[in-house]
C-alpha positions in Angstrom: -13.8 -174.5 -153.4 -16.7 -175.3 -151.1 -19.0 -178.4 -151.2 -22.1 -177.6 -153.0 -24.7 -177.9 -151.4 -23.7 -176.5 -147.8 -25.9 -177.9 -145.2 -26.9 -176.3 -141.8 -29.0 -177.2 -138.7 -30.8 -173.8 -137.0 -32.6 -174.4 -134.2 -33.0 -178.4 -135.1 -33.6 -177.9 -138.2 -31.5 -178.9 -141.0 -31.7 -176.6 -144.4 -29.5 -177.8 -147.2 -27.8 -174.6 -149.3 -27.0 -174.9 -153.1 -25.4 -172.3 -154.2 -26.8 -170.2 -156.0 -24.2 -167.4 -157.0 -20.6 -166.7 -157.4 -19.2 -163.5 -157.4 -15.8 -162.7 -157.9 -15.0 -162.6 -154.3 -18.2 -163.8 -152.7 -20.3 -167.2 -152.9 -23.8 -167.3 -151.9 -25.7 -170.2 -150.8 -29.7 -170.3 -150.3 -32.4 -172.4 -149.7 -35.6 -170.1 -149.9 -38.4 -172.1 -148.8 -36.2 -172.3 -145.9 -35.5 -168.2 -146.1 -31.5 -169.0 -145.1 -28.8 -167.5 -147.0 -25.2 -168.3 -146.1 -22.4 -165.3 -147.8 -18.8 -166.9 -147.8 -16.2 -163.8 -149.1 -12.6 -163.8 -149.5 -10.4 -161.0 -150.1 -6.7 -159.9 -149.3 -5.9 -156.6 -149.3 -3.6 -154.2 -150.8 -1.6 -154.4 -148.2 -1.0 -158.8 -147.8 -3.8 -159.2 -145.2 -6.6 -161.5 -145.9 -10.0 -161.9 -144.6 -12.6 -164.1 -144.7 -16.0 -163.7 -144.1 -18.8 -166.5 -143.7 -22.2 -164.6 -142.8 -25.5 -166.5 -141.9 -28.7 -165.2 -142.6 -31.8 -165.9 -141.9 -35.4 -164.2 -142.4 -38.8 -164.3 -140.9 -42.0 -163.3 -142.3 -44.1 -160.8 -140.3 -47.5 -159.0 -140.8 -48.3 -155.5 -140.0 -51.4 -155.9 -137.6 -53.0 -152.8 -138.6 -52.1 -152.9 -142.3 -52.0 -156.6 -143.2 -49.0 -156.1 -145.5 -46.2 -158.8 -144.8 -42.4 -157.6 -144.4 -39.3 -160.0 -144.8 -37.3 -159.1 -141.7 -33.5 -160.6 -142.3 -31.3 -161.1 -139.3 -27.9 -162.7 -139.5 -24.4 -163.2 -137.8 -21.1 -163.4 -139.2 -17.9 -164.9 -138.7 -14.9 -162.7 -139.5 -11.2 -164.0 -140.2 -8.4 -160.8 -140.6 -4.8 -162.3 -140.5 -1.6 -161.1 -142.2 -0.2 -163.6 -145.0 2.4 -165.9 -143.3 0.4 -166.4 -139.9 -0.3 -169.8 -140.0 -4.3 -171.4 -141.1 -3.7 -173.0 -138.0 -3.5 -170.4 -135.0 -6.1 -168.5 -136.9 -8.6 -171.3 -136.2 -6.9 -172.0 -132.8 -8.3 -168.3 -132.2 -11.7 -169.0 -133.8 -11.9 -172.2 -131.4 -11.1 -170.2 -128.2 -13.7 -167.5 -129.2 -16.4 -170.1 -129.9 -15.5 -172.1 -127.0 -16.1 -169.1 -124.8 -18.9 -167.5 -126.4 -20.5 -171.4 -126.7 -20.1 -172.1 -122.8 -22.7 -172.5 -120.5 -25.4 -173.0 -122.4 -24.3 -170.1 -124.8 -24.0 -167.8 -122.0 -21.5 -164.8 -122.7 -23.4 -164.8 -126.4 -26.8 -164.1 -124.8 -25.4 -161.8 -122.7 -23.5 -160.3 -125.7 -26.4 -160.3 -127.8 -28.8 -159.0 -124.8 -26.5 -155.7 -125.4 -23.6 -156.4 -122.6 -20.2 -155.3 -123.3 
């Protein structure tokens, strides 16, 4: 079970996260004055392989110049953990810590570029 409330920091600024929901397979976390939502799902499949999800979301409120009307655009990114049972918690966040580590490097370099559409 996670800590309730979660707490993150976007862009400096810190949003705490009660949750607000828990599904049978999914918990959801939100602070909506902040308009951040944080999904954390766990599942194993029929066939002994589990995954993990935690998704961050956040949302932005943006008017129509010729209409007026405001629209709630959500954008997010997720995290994604798939390992058979038996693989060890351990190597599976030895691989997260590589990934981050490269994606995180020079100033978040290979993630812009990822993000900028690069493959």
């Amino acid at each position: 079970m996670l800590t309730d409330p979660q707490a993150v920091t976007i862009a400096g600024t810190a949003s705490s996260l009660p949750k607000l929901e828990q599904r049978a397979d999914t918990s959801v976390y939100s602070n909506v004055t902040d308009a951040v939502d944080l999904f954390v799902t766990q599942k194993v499949d029929k066939n002994g392989r589990r995954r993990a999800t935690a998704s961050l979301q956040k949302s932005i409120i943006v008017t129509d110049p010729i209409t007026g009307l405001k629209s709630r655009l959500p954008y997010s990114v997720s995290v994604g953990l798939s390992y058979p049972i038996g693989v060890a918690v351990t190597d599976v966040v030895a691989l997260y810590t590589a990934e981050t580590t490269a994606l995180g490097a020079s100033t978040n370099a290979l993630l812009t570029k990822i993000a900028n559409g690069e493959r």
